[in-house]
N, C-alpha and C positions, 0 to 999 in steps of 0.2 A: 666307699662305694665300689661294687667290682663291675668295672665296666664290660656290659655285655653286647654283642651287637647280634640281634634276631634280624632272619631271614626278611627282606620289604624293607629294615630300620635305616628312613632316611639319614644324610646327615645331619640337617635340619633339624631334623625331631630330636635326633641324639646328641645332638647338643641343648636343644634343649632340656630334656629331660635330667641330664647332667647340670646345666644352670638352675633349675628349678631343685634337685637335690642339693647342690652345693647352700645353696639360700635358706633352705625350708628343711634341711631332714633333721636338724637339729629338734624344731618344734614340733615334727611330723611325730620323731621317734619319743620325745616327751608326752606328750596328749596319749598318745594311744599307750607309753610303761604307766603314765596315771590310769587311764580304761582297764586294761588289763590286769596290773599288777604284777607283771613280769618282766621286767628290761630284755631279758636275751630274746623272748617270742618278740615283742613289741620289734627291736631292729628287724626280723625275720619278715615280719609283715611288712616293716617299711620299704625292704629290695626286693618280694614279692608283689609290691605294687608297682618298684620301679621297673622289675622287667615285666608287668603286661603293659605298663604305657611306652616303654619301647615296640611291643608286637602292636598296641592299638593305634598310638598315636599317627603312623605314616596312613593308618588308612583312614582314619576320621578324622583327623587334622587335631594340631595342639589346640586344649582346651581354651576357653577365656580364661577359667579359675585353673592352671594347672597344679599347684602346691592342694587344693579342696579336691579337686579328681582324683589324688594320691591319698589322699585323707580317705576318703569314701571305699577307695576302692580297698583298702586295707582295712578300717573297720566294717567293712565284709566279710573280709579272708580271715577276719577274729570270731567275729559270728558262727561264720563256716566250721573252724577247727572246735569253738565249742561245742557244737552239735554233734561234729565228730569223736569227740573224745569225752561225749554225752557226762559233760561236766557244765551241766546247766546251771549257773546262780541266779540269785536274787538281782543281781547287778544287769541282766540281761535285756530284761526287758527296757528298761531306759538307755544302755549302748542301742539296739536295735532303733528305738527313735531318733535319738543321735546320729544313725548312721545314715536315717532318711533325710535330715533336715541340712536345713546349712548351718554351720558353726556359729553360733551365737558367742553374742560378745562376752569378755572376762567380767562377771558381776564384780562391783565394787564394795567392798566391805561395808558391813554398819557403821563399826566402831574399828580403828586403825590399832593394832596391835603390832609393837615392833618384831618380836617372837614368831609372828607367823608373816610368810610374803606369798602369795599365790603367782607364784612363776613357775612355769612345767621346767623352763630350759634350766632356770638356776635349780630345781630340783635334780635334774637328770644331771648335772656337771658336780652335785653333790654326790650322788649315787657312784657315780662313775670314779668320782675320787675317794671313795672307800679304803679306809685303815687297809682293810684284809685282802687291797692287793699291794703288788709291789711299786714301786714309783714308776718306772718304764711303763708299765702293765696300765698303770692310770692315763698315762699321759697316752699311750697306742688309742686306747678305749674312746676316750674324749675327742681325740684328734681325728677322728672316726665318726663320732655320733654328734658331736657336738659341731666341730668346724665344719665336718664333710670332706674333710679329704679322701683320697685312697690309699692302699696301703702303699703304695711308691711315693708319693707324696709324703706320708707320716716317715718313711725313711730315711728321706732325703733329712725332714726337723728334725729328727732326732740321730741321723750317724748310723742309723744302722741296717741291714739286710731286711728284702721285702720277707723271707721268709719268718725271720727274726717278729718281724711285726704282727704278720697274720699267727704266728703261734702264743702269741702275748695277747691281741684279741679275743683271741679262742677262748685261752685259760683263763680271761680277765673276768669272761660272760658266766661259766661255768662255775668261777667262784661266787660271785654276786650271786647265782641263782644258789648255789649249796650256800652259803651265809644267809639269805633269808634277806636279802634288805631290802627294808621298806624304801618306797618313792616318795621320801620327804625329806625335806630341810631336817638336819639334824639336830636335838637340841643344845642349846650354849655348851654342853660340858663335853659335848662330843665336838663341835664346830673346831676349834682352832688345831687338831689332828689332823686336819684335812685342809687348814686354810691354806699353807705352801701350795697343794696341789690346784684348788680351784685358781689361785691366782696364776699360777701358770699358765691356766687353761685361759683363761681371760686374754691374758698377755699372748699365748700363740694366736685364738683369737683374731684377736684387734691386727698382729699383724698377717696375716692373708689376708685380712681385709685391708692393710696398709699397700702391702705389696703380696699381687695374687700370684699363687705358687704356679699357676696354669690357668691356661684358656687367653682367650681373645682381648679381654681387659688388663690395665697394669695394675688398677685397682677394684676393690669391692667395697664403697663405702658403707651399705648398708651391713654388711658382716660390722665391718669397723664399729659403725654404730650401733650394731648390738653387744658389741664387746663395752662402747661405754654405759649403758644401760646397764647391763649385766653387774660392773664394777660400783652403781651407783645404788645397785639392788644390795648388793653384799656390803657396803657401807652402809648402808639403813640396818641391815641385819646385825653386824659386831663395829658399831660405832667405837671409836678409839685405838681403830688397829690402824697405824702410821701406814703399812705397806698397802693396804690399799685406799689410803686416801693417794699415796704416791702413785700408784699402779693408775688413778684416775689422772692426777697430774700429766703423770707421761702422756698418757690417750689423749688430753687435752690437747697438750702442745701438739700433736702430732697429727693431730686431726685437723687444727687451725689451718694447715697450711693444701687442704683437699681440693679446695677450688685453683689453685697455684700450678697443684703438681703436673697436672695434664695439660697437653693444650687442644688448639683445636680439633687436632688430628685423633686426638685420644691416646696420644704419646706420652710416657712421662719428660718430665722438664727437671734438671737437675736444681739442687738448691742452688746454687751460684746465679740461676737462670731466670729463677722465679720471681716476679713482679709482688714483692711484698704489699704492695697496697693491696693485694686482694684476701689475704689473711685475715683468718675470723678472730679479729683482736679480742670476743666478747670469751670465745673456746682458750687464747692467751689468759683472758683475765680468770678465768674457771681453772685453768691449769694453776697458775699462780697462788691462788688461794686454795687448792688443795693441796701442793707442796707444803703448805705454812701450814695447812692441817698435819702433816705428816713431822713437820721439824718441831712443830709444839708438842710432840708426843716426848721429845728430849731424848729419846734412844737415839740419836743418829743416822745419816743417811741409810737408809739397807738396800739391795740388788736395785729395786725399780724404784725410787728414791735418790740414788746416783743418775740412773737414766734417766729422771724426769729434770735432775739438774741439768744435765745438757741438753737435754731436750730444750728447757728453757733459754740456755745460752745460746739457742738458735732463735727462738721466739723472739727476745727481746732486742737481737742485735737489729740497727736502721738499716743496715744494706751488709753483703755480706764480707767486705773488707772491715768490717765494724767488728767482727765475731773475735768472742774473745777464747782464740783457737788455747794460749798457753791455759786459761782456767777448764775449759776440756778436755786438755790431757792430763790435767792433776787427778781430775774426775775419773777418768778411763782410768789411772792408775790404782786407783782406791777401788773402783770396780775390779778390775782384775786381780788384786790380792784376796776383797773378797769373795767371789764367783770366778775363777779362773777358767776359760775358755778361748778355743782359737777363735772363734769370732767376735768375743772381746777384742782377743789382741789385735783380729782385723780390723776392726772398726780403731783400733788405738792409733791403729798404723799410719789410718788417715789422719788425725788430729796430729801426728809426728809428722807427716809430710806438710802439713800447714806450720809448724812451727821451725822443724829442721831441713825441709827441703825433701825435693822427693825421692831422691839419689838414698838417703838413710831411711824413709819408710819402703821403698823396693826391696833391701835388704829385709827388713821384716818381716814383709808378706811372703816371700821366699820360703822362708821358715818355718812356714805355715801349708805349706802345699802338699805334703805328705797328711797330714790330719786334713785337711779340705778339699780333695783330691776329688773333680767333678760339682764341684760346688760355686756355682756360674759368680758371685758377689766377688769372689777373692780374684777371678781371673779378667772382670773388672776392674777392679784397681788396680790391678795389674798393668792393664791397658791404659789407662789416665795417667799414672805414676811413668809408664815410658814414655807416653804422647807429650807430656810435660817435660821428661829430659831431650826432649826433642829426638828421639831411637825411636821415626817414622816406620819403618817396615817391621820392627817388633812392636809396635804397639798393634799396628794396623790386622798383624798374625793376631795379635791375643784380643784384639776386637771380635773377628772372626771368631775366634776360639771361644771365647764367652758367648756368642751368639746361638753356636752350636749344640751349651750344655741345655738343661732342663730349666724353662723357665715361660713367661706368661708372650704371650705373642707380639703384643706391645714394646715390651723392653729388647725384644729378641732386634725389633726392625730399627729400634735407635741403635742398638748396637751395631747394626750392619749400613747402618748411615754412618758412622761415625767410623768406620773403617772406609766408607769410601770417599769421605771424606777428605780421609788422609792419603788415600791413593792418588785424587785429585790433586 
């Protein structure tokens, strides 16, 4: 989304406006690429309606329905460009009624067929993962239309320059439209060319909604939970693929611990912190039995398959002196031979300071700050790994210092509790 702000646009509204795209433009920009049949006009229309509810909304106040006022008001501006560009179909007159009425609900099928799944969003996250672009190019795309980030945001997940992003966008939309591809699920023989990239998409996903990249909240659980939905949709579609029965694993574990994370304040609370009695053990036991769906496949753990292993080694430990810290860094070592990444070895570095101390995970993170460089998680640890060697005025710097980078408003103000903390 490119955030605009028009003459009169409260804050108010414009934040809202922005909560209501972050939530909904996923399913905004699917409905209307199924109406239309064109993904790149279809986005057009969906930030066409976002900026007249930024010019409307400060003066007639935000709607009751605001994700259906975005709807409406953009299968409008489709109406409108038909007439313009006096490319009338047959399909017209029924959008036109659609456009009047309120969104009726998703008819349920006669007869349940595994080959076909009527979901706009898992259509649109197929689309966008299309062979005929490149991998970066998929991932900009979705991260876009599917999560709702912005292109600052999409750079920050993926390492690279916002310009970098917006011209990968650009070309992503352009190809889709010169390729001709339909807004459907594709069939079996074409699906598992594109399955890596869906499940990525899933996986980024679920985490914004784990931990939100921006705004006022540390989390989004309904994103979250569209990300498990999503992963449960595409197991019904290619039953037997271990990675994502894994990919749902992880989501499980991960999600169990949603009512834990935050407290009252709308803080998050670290896991050391959390009151494991409030953990959804039923989302532990769903997690569990889709690993075992995943390890019965007999290929071996694969990327999210490792991470639902520890994941679980968090689930299942009583309290967290219980955690069995050496079996998760065997784990993160077999992740990082096979997916190698600094944030891998970030996350390693933790499970090395629970096993060797935090004096030899420092050293590692260290090592890491040239490739992480503005990347607020690693200059956290940072902080906790000095706070722990007892080095009070450099932790309390790089308390601060992580507060400062790019990150959700929530985590920003524990962070600056916990430098003053230590100034105290």
């Amino acid at each position: 989304m490119t955030t605009t702000t028009l003459p009169g646009a409260g804050a108010s509204e414009h934040r809202a406006v922005e909560a209501v795209w972050r939530d909904q433009s996923a399913r905004i920009v699917a409905a209307l690429t199924r109406h239309t049949g064109d993904f790149a006009w279809a986005e057009d229309l969906a930030q066409e309606a976002l900026v007249e509810a930024l010019d409307a909304w400060p003066k007639t106040g935000i709607p009751d329905n605001p994700g259906a006022w975005l709807m409406s008001v953009a299968k409008r501006r489709a109406i409108d460009g038909w007439r313009r560009r006096e490319r009338m179909t047959q399909r017209e007159p029924l959008f036109v009624t659609e456009a009047l009425q309120a969104e009726a609900s998703d008819p349920v099928p006669v007869e349940a067929d595994p080959d076909r799944i009527d979901d706009d969003v898992l259509r649109l996250v197929f689309v966008a993962c299309h062979p005929v672009l490149p991998a970066q190019a998929r991932l900009a795309l979705t991260l876009r239309t599917v999560v709702g980030l912005t292109s600052e945001q999409i750079a920050r997940v993926l390492l690279m320059t916002v310009p970098a992003v917006q011209q990968r966008i650009v070309r992503a939309k352009k190809s889709l439209a010169a390729a001709d591809v339909p807004f459907e699920v594709p069939d079996r023989a074409e699906r598992p060319a594109r399955l890596a990239s869906v499940l990525q998409v899933i996986y980024l996903l679920f985490a914004e909604g784990y931990s939100a990249a921006e705004g006022e909240r540390a989390m989004r659980p309904d994103v979250a939970r569209e990300a498990v939905r999503l992963g449960r949709q595409l197991e019904t579609l290619m039953r037997g693929e271990p990675e994502i029965s894994a990919l749902i694993a992880l989501t499980e574990f991960q999600s169990s611990r949603f009512a834990a994370r935050i407290n009252a304040e709308g803080l998050p609370v670290t896991l050391e912190q959390q009151d494991r009695r409030r953990w959804d053990r039923s989302a532990i036991a769903r997690g569990s039995a889709a690993l075992q769906r995943a390890d019965a496949a007999g290929r071996g753990l694969g990327y999210y398959g490792l991470q639902a292993a520890i994941a679980e080694c968090h689930a299942i430990a009583p309290t967290f002196a219980d955690t069995d810290w050496e079996r998760i860094l065997r784990l993160y070592d077999a992740l990082e031979t096979l997916a190698p990444s600094a944030v891998v070895r970030l996350n390693r570095a933790v499970a090395v300071s629970m096993v060797d101390g935090p004096d030899a995970a420092l050293a590692l993170v260290s090592e890491l700050e040239p490739e992480l460089t503005g990347f607020r998680p690693l200059v956290a640890v940072q902080a906790e790994l000095l706070e722990r060697l007892g080095r009070v005025d450099a932790a309390t710097a790089a308390f601060l210092a992580a507060a400062a980078l790019p990150g959700n408003a929530a985590e920003t103000e524990v962070l600056r509790r916990r430098a003053e903390a230590l100034r105290a």
